[in-house]
Backbone bond lengths (Angstrom), bond angles and torsions (degrees), N, CA, C in turn:
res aa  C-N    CA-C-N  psi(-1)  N-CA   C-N-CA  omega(-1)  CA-C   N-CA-C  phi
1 X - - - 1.450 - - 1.525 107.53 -
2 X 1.417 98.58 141.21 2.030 91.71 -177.63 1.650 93.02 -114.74
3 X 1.370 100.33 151.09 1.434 108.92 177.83 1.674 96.68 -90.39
4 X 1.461 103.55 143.42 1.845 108.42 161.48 0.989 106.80 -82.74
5 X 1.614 122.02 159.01 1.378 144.97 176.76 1.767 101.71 -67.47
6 X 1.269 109.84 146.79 1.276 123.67 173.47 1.488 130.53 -87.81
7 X 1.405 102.20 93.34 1.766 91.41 -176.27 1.614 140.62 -23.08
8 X 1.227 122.62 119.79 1.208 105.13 -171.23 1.362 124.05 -41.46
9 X 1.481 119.94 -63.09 1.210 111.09 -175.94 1.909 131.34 -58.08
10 X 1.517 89.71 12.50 1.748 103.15 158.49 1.436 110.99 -94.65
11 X 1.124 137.01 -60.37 1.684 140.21 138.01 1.006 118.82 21.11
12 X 1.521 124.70 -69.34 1.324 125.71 -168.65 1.318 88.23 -87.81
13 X 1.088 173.20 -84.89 1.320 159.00 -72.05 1.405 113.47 27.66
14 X 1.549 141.68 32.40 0.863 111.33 149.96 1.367 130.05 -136.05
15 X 1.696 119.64 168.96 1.370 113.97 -144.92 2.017 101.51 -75.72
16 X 1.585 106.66 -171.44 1.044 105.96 155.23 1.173 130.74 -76.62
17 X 0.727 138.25 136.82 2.000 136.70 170.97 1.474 108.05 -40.39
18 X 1.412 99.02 153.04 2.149 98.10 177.50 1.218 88.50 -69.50
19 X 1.786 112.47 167.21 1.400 110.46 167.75 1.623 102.47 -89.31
20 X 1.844 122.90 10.66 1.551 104.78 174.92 1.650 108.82 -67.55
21 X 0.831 111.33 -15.67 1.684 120.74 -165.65 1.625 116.83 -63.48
22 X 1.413 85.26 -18.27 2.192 102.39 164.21 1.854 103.01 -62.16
23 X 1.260 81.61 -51.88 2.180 72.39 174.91 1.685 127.97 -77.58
24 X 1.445 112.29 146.06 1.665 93.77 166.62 1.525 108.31 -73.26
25 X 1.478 86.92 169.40 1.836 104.16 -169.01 1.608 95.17 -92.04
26 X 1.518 102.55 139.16 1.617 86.22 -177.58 1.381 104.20 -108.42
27 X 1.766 110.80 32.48 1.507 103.85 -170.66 1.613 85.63 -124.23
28 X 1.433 137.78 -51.26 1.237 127.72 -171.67 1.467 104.19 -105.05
29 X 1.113 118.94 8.69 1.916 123.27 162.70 1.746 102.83 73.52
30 X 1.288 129.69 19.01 1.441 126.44 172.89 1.252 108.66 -83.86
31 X 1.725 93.87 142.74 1.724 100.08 -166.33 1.820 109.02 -87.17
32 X 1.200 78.00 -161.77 1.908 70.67 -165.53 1.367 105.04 -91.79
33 X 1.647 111.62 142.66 1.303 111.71 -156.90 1.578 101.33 101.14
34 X 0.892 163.51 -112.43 1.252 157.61 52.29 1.558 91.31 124.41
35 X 1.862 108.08 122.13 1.409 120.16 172.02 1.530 111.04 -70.96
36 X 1.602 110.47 121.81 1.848 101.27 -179.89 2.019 118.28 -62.92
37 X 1.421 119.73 145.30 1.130 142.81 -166.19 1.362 121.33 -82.47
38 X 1.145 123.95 136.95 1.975 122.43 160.98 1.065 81.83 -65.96
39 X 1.889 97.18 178.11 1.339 124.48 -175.13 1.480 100.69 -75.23
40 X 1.381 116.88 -24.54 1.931 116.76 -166.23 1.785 104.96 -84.01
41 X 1.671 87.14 10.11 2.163 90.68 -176.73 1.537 108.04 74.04
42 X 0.965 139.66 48.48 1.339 139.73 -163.30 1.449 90.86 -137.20
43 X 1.629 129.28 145.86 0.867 137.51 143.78 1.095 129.36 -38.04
44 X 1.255 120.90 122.70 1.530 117.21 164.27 1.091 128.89 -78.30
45 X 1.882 109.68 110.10 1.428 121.92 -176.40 1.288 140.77 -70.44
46 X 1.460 90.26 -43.15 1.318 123.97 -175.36 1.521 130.17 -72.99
47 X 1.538 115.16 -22.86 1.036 133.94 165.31 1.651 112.03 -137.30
48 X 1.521 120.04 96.17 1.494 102.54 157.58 1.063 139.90 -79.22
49 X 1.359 132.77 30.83 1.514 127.62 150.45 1.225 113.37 -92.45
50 X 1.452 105.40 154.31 1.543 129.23 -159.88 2.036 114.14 -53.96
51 X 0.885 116.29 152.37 2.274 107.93 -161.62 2.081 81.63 -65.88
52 X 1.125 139.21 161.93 1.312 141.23 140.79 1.476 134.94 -26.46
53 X 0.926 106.56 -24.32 1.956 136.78 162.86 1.332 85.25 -60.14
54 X 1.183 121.15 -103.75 0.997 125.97 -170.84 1.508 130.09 -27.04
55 X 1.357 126.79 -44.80 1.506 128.43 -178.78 1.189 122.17 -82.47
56 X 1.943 120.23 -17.75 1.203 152.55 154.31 1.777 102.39 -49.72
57 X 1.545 129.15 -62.08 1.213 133.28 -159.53 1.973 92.89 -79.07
58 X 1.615 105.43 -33.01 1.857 87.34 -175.20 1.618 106.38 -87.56
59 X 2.225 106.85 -0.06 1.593 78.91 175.86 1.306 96.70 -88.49
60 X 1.254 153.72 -29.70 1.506 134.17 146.30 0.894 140.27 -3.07
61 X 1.528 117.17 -47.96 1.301 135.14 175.61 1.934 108.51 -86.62
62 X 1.294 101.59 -44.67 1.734 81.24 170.66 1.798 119.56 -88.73
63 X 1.087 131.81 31.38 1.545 147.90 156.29 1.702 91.16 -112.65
64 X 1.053 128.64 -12.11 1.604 98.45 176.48 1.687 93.49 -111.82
65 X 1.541 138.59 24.08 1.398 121.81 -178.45 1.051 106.10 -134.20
66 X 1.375 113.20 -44.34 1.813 132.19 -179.59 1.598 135.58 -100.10
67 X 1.039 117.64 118.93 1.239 124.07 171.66 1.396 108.18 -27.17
68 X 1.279 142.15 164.31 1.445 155.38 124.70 1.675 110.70 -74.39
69 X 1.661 107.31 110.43 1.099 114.16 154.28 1.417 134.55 -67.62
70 X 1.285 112.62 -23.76 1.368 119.38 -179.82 1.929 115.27 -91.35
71 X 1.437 114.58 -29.77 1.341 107.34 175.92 1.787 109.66 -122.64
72 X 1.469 101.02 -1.99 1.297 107.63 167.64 1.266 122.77 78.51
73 X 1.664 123.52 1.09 1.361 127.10 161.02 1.510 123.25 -58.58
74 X 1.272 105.24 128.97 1.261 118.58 169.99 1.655 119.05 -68.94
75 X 1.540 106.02 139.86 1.424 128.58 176.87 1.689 114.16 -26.77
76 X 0.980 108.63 102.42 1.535 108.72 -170.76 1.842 121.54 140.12
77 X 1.415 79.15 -37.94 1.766 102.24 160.91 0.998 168.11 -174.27
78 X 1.234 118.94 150.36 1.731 130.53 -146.85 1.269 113.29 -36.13
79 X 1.591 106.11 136.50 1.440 116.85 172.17 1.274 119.77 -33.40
80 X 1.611 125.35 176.49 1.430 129.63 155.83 1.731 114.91 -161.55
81 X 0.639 145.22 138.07 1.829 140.49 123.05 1.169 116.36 -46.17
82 X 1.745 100.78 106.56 1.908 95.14 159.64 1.557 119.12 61.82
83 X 1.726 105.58 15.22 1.767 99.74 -172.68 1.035 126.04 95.63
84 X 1.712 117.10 -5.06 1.769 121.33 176.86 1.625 89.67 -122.03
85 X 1.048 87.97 148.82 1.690 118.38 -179.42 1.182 127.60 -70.12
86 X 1.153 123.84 94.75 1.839 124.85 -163.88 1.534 101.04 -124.14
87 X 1.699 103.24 -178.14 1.848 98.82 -163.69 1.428 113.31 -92.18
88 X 0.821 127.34 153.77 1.853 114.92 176.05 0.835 114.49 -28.76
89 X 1.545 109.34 134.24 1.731 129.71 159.81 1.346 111.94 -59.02
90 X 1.739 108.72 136.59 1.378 100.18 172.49 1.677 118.41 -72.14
91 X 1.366 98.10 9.59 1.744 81.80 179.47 1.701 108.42 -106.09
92 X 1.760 116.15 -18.86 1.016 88.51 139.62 1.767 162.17 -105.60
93 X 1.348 90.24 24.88 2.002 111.93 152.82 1.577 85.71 -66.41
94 X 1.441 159.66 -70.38 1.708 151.97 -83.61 1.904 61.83 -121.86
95 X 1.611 137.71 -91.50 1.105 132.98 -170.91 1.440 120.09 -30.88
96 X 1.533 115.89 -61.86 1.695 109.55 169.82 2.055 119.52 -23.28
97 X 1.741 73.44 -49.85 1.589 74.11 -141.81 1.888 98.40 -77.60
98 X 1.489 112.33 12.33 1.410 103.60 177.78 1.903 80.74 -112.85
99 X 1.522 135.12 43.47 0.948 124.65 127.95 1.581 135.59 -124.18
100 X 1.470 91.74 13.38 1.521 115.38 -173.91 1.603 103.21 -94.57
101 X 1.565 111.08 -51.96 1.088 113.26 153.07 1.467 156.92 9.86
């Protein structure tokens, strides 16, 4: 039996970046691209996903770029169920972010 080669991006062990990380954080001021900060400016180790500031300002940004596939509102406004107002669909964060991209 032959073993296959291991894709690189298994190799490194590490993940992809969120796609909030296209926006700055408006809570620890990291630019886009850019891992968000403690207050002492230090990388944040301990958790790599983006501070809540941050994922708050890109769900803004994907209700102001992308359609909703799942309730079908157009770019500009907020999701819903059935006519009541609920928080972004994750599919449209999954659409945003193949226009942030």
């Amino acid at each position: 039996m032959t073993n296959a080669p291991m894709p690189a991006g298994l190799r490194t062990g590490r993940r992809a970046p969120h796609p909030a990380r296209a926006v700055r954080c408006p809570h620890c001021g990291a630019a886009p691209g850019d891992r968000c900060t403690t207050r002492a400016g230090r990388t944040r180790v301990q958790r790599l996903d983006p501070c809540d500031a941050r994922l708050a300002a890109w769900a803004d940004r994907a209700t102001a770029t992308a359609c909703c596939p799942t309730c079908q509102s157009a770019p500009g406004y907020a999701c819903h169920n059935d006519g009541t107002a609920s928080p972004v669909h994750d599919a449209r964060y999954t659409e945003a972010k193949g226009k942030t991209a």
